[in-house]
SEPA-341796 format. One record per residue (C-alpha): y, x, z. Coordinates in steps of 0.02 Angstrom, whole numbers, plus 32768, in hexadecimal, padded with zeros to 4 digits. Each point is the difference from the previous one (the first is absolute). Layout:
<pts>
YXZ;...
</pts>
This chain:
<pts>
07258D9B6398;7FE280347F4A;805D80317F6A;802A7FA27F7B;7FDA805C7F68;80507F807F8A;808E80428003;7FB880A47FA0;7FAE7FA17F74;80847FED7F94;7FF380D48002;7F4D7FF67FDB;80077F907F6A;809D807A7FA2;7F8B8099802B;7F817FA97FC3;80327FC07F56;804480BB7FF5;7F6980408016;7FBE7F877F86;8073802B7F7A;7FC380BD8033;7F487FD07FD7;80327FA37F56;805D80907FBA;7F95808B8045;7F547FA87FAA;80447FE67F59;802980CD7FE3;7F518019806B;7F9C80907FA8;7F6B80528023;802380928089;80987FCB803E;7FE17FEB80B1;80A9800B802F;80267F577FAA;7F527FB08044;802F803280B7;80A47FC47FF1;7FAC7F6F7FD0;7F987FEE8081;8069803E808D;80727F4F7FBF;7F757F898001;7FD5804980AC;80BD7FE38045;7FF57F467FC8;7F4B7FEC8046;8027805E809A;80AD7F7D8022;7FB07F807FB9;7F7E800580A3;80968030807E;80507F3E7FD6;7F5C7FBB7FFA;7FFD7FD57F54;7F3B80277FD4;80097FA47F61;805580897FCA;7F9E807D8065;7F4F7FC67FCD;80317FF97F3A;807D80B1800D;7F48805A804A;7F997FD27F62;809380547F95;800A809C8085;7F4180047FF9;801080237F36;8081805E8001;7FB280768081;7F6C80137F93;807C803F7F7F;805C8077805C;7F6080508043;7FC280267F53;7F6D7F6A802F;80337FA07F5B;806180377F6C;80B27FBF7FBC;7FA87F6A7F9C;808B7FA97FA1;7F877F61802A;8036802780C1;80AC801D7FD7;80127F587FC1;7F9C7FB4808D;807A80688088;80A17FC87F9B;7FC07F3C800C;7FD9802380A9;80B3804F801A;80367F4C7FC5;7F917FA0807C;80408063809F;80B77FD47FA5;7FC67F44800F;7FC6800F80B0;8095805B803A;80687F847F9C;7FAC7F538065;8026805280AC;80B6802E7FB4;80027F507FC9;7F997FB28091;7F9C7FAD7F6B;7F557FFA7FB9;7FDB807C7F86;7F757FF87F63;7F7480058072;7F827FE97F61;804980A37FA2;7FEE805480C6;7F507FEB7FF4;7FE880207F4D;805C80B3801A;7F93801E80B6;7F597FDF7F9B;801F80797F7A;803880758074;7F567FE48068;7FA380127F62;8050809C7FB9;7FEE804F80BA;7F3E7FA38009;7FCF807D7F66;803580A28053;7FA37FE3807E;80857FE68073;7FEC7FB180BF;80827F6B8015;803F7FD980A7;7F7F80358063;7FE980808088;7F8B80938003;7FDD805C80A1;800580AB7FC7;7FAD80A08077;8082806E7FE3;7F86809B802C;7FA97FD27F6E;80907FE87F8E;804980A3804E;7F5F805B7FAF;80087FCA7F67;80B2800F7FCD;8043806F8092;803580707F6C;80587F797FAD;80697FBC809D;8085803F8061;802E7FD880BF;80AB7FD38030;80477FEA80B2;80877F75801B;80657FEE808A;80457F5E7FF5;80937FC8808C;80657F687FCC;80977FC68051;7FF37F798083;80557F747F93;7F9B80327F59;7F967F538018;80B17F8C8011;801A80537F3C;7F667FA37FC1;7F8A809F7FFB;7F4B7FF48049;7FA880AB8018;7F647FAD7FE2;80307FE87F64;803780BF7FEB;7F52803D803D;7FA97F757F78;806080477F86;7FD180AF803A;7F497FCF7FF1;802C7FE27F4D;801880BD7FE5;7F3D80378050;7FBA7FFE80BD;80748006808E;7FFA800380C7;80817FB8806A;8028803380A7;807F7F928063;8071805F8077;801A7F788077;806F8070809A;80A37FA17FD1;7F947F5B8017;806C7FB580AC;7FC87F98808E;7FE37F487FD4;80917FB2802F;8082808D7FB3;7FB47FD17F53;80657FC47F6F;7FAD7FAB7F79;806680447F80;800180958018;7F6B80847FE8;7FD2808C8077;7F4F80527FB3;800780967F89;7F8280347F8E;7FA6809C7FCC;7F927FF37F71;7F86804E7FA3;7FF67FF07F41;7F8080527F91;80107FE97F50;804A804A7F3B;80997FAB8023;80B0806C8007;80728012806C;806B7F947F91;7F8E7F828000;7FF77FEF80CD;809E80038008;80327F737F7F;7F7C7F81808B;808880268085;80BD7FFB7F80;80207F4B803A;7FF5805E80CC;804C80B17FD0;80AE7FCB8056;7FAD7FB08094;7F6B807B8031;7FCF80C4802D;7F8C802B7F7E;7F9E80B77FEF;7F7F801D7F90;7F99809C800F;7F8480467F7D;7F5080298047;7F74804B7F71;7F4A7FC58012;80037FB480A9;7F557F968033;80137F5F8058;7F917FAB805F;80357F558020;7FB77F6E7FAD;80677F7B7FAA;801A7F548038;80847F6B7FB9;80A48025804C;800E7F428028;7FBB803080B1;809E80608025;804A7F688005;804E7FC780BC;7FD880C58052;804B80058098;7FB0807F8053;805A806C8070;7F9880897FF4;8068808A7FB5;7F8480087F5E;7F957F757FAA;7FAA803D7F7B;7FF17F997F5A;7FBA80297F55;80197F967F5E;7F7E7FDC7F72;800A806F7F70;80157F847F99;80817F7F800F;80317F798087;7F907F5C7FB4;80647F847FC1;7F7A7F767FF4;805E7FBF7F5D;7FD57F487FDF;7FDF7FC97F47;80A47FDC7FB6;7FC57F577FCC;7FFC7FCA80BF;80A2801B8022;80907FC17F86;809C80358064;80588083803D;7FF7802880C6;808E7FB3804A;806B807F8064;8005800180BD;80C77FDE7FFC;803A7F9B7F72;8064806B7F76;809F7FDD7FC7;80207FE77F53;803580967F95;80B37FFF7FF6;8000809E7FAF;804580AE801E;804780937FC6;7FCF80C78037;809E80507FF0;801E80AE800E;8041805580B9;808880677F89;80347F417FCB;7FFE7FAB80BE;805980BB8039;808F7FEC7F83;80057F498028;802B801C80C8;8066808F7FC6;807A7F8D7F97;7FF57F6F808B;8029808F8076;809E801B7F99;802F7F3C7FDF;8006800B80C8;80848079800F;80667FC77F68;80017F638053;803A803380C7;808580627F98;80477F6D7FBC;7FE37F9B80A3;8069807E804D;80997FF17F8C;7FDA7F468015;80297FFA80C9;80B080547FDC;802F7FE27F64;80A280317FAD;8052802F7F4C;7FEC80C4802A;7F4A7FD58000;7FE87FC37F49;7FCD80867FAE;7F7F802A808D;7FD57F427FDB;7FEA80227F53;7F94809E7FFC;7F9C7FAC8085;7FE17F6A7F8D;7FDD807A7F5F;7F768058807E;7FC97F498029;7FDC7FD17F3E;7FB780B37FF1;7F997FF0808F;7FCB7F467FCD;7FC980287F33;7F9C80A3803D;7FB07F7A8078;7FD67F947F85;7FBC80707F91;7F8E80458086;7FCF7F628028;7FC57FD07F4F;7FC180B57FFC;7F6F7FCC808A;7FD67F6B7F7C;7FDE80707F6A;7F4780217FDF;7FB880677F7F;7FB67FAE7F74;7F5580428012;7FEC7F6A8081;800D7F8D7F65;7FA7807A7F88;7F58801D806C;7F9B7F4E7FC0;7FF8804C7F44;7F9380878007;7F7D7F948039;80557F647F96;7FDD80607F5A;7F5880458046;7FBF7F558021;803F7FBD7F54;7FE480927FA7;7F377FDF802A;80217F457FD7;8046801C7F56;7F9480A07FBC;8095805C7FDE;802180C3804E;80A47FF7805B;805B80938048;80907FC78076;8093807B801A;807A7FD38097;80A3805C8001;80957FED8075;7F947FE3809A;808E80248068;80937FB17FC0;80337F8C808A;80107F2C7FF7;80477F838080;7F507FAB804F;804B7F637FEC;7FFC801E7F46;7F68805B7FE4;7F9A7F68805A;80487F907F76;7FDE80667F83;7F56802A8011;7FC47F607F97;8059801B7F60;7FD780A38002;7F407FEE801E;80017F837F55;806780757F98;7F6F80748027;7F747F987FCF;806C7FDA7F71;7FF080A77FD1;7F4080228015;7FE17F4A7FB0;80747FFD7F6F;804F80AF7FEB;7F7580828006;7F787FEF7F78;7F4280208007;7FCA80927FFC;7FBE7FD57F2D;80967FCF7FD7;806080928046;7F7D807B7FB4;801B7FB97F66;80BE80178002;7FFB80AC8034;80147FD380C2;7FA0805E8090;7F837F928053;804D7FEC8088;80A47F96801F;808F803C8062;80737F898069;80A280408053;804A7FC98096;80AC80408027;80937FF08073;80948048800A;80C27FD9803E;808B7FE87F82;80A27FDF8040;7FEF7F898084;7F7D7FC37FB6;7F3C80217FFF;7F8B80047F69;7F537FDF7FE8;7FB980357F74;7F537FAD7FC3;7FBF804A7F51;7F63802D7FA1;7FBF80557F62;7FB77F6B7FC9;80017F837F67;80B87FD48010;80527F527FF9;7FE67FB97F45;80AD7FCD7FD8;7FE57F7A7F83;7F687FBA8057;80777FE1809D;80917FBA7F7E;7F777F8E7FAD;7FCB7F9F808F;80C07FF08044;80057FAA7F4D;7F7C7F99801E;80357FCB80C1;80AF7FBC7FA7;805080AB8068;8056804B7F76;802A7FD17F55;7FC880457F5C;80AD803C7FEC;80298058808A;801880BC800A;7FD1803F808B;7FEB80B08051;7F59806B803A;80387FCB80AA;80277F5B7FF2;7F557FD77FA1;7FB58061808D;805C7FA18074;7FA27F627FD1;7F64802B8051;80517FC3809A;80097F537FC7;7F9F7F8B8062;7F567FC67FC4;801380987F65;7F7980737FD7;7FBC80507F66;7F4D8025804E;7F837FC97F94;7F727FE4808F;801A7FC680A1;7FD58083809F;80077FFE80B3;807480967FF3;80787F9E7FAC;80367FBD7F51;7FF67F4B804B;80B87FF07FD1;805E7FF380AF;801A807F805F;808980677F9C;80817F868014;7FF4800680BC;800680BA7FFC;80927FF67FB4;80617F688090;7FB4806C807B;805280A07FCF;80967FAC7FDC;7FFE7F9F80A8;800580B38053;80A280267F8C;7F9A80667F9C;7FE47FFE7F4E;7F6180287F69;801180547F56;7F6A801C7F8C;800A809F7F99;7F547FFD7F8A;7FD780447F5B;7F537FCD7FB5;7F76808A7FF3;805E805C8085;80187F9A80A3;806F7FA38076;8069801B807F;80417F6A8086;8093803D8055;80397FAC80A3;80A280118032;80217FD580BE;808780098081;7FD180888098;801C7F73807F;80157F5B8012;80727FF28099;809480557FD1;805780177F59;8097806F7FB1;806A7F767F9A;80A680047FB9;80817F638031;804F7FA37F7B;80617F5F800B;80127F717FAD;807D7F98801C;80077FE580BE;7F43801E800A;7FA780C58023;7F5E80227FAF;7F9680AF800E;7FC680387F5F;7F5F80878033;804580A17FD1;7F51803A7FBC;801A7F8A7F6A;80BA80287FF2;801B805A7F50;80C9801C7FFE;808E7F9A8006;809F7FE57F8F;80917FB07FD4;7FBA7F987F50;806B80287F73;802D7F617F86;7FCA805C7F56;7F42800A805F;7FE07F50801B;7F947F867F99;7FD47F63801B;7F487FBE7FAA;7FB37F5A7FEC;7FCC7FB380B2;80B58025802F;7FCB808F8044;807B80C2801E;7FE080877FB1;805280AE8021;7FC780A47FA5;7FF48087806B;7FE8809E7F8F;7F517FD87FAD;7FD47F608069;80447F637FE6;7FEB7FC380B7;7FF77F2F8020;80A47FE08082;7FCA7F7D8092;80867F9C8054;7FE77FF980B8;80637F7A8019;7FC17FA87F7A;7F518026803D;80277FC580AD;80807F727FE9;8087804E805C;80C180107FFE;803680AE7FB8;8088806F7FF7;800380237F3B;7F8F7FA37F8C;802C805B7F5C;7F8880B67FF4;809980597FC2;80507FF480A5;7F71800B8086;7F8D808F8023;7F4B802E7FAC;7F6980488070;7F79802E7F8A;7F597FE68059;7F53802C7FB4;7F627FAA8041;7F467FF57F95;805280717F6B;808A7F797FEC;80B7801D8013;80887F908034;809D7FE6802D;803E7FAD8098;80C37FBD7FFD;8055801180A9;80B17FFA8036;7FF380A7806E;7FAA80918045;7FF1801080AC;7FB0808A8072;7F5080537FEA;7F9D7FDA80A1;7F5B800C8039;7FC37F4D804D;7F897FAD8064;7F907F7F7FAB;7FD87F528042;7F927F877F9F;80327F5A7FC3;7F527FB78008;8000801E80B9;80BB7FC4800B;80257F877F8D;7F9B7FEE7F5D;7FDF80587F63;809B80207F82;7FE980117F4E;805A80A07FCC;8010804480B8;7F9080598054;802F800D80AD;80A97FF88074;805B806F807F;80757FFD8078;809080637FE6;807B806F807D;80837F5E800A;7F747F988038;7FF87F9F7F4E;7F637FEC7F9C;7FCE804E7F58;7F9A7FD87F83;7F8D80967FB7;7FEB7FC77F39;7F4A80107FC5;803B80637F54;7F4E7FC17FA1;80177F548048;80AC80057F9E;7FCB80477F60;7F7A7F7D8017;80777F718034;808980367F6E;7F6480137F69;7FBF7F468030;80B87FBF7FF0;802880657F64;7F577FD07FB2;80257F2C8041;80BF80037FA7;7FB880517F51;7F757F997FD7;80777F758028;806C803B7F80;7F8C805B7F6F;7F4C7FD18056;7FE580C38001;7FC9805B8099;805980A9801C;7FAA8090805C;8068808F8056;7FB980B77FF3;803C808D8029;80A87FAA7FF2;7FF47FD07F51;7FE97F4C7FD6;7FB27FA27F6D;
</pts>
């Protein structure tokens, strides 16, 4: 009977690409000296490598030892912090990404940019000197004379738990990873071993005791057994310049001991356990797994504070409800206000669930923020230009759900901003700029709200540049008056760019405009604050989740709508004196120093209302992309948090509504997609005036002209 160990891969592959994003951060602020950064390093590429073996993935094994191999050279003061290796270790970072990624995937992965990545790495290890994948017998009392100063001698005692193998841990692969560290003897205790026919395959009876000599710390011996710790006896003891007298041999021959001898005595190679690795070139895929994997479905590491409160509030919802079950077996009226405190501790007991709940789905942002320090390195090489990227608001938390989707736009804004924004380094010297560039990435919750904040010290947006080429793309007409940000705004156009040559960063003229639907799809908006000479800043503006959403109920007519409270400005009762009315028979109401366009639901919807005249119905002044409006509705209903369901997946996409929910009567709700309004309201506005004067209108800041 064996164990599966498929069913611990999809563990593996999140520790892995943690461990990968440990390597990628840790080798781009990799100095000279800093061996706490270049173990930590090493001890991550030696987790992957070491799981990597336990699944049977050698793929992964065989390429992870050629990166261990140069790292080790580094960390042993062998081979200085050359920015040349750095960049070789970073692409190899990517390449054990890839790897990791086609087992994920169960795909194929870039086998050609595999073996690429493994001959450089043989080449840069083939001019050290270094001896790749082979083992070297070693007489340890001959190694013992020449560096017996040098090493010291550790005893391990080494007693797992019976069940440790039925976890997916090998001790084999503990002692090869010991024999990493220097020379080691093993000596199997085998006095737990029992008779034939009382053995269990899964489980393990031997213990070890070993004996390690090398410079490595205690720290160091210890981190070989932290995926054990819980499931072992472990005692190290210090020894000083202790001789051995064993000789080494591969520990390969442990394999299949069942002696019953109380001790077998077996010594490892001073080196490390031979790989044999092929020539990339000969083998094109990944290792299959023993047990197929199952696809990644995802998943979250939440917090035990979180998953404590959470069984403390479901604990709570249980007794709340057996209270009212209670009252329910024998109910009369001397019970109702029992009833109703019971019901009020039900609805308390139910939001402070919820909230918990979407507690356990909020991330911080530095999941989403870790790809642009090596982003800005990579294109900051490409492009000649000194970079400096500062990240701020690390910690400011984001539904996942959210932060997946907005990982895209936010990577383009970014090259955006090393491409377009920040200057070379001539052209800044010449204006009185430091060399170097400076890009700012920063998060950070307003309202209900979160902002991300994307800015640099760089050229700036040329304002009249942008406003030219709208003239030339038919956009905007020479008359028009538009503000900063609605020239700004333009950018986002589809197919509209002012670059003058043509990158692979960008400047190809898409890209902005889905930025901008993407952002928006997420109920999020983008405002572009720039001022030439100085820099930019893109601001994204983005709801904290997508699942549930605080709205305010208005009717209309006999229908409810939820207007998102985020965008909600104030309401009022319009006063007659206020109200315009402007070519494109469109509303307008002045509202101190705005003159704010008034939108018709009804009208917009083709539905039966209450009171069509503005004078008489309700006004709900929104504010969505710097643009004010105001909605007309016959009433104001209650302020409710609500649950959103999506029409794609129920129905089909709305214009002007953004999603539906089902309210406490059972009814459904429409949730109104504020931009999709103003959006919806400009088109018809703009349609009815040039029909009448052939003149386009444009709404900013709630002034038209």
């Amino acid at each position: 009977m064996s164990v599966d160990l498929s069913q611990f891969i999809p563990s593996f592959l999140e520790e892995s690409f943690e461990g990968l994003e440990l390597m990628e951060s840790s080798l781009l602020n990799l100095e000279q000296g800093d061996d706490e950064t270049i173990n930590s390093i090493f001890r991550a590429a030696h987790s992957i490598k070491g799981g990597a073996g336990t699944f049977g993935f050698n793929h992964v094994t065989e390429f992870t030892h050629l990166v261990e191999t140069l790292l080790d050279e580094m960390r042993d003061g062998r081979r200085n912090i050359d920015p040349d290796d750095v960049e070789l270790l970073l692409e190899s970072v990517d390449c054990m990404r890839l790897l990791i990624e086609a087992i994920r995937d169960e795909s194929e992965c870039n086998s050609e940019k595999i073996a690429e990545n493994s001959r450089l790495l043989r080449q840069t290890l083939a001019s050290s000197g270094s001896v790749i994948s082979e083992v070297v017998t070693i007489n340890v009392d001959e190694l013992a004379t020449e560096n017996n100063n040098d090493m010291t001698t550790w005893q391990i005692k080494f007693i797992p738990e019976h069940h440790l193998v039925q976890t997916g841990n090998d001790p084999l692969l503990l002692f090869n990873a010991l024999a990493d560290l220097g020379e080691i003897t093993v000596v199997a205790n085998a006095k737990e071993l029992p008779a034939l026919n009382d053995i269990d395959a899964e489980e393990l009876y031997l213990s070890w005791c070993l004996t390690l000599r090398s410079n490595a710390s205690e720290d160091d011996i210890k981190e070989v057994f932290e995926w054990v710790e819980d499931e072992c006896e472990l005692i190290l003891i210090k020894e000083e310049n202790v001789k051995l007298s064993k000789i080494s041999v591969d520990v390969s021959s442990a394999e299949g001991v069942s002696d019953e001898s109380t001790l077998s005595e077996l010594c490892v190679t001073s080196s490390k356990i031979a790989t044999n690795t092929p020539e990339p070139s000969q083998k094109n895929n990944v290792d299959k797994p023993a047990g197929k994997s199952k696809n990644d479905l995802g998943s979250i590491r939440v917090g035990v504070d979180k998953v404590d409160s959470l069984i403390n509030l479901v604990g709570e919802l249980v007794i709340t409800q057996s209270m009212l079950s209670e009252l329910g077996n024998d109910f009369d009226l001397s019970k109702v206000e029992r009833l109703n405190a019971g019901l009020e501790q039900l609805l308390q007991n139910t939001k402070e669930l919820q909230e918990s709940v979407m507690r356990i789905r909020m991330l911080p942002i530095s999941f989403a923020f870790n790809r642009f320090p090596r982003l800005v390195h990579d294109l900051s090489k490409k492009t000649g230009k000194e970079i400096e990227l500062i990240l701020k608001g690390e910690q400011t938390e984001l539904d996942k759900t959210v932060m997946e989707q907005i990982g895209d736009p936010l990577v383009h804004l970014v090259r955006n901003a090393v491409d377009h924004g920040i200057e070379s380094a001539q052209v800044r010297l010449a204006n009185g700029k430091p060399e170097k560039g400076t890009i700012i990435l920063d998060a950070y919750h307003q309202g209900g709200s979160i902002v991300i904040e994307i800015s640099d010290d760089g050229g700036g947006i040329d304002r009249q540049a942008v406003f030219n080429k709208a003239l030339e793309k038919g956009l905007v007409d020479e008359s028009t008056t538009l503000t900063d940000s609605q020239v700004f705004d333009l950018i986002f156009e589809p197919g509209f760019s002012t670059a003058k040559e043509l990158s692979d960063i960008s400047g190809r003229g898409v890209g902005m405009d889905v930025v901008k639907q993407n952002i928006q799809s997420l109920g999020g908006r983008i405002q572009v604050e720039s001022e030439q000479g100085k820099g930019s800043t893109f601001r994204v503006n983005l709801p904290l989740t997508l699942a549930i959403l605080d709205g305010q109920l208005v009717r209309v007519g006999r229908e409810v709508y939820i207007i998102p409270l985020i965008t909600i400005v104030e309401s009022l009762q319009p006063q007659k004196t206020l109200i315009n009315r402007v070519s494109g028979d469109m509303l307008l109401y002045r509202l101190r120093e705005d003159n704010v366009p008034v939108i018709p639901i009804y009208q917009l919807f083709n539905i039966p209302c209450e009171f069509e005249h503005i004078e008489r119905c309700l006004l709900v002044v929104v504010e969505a992309d710097g643009q004010k409006i105001g909605l007309m509705v016959d009433d104001l209903l209650a302020q409710q948090q609500v649950v959103i369901k999506s029409l794609n997946d129920n129905y089909q996409q709305v214009e002007g509504v953004s999603g539906a929910t089902i309210l406490g009567d059972g009814s459904v709700a429409m949730i109104l997609d504020v931009p999709g309004i103003i959006t919806m309201a400009l088109s018809k506005a703009q349609s009815n005036q040039q029909n009448q004067s052939h003149v386009t209108p444009s709404i900013s800041a709630g002034v038209i002209s």
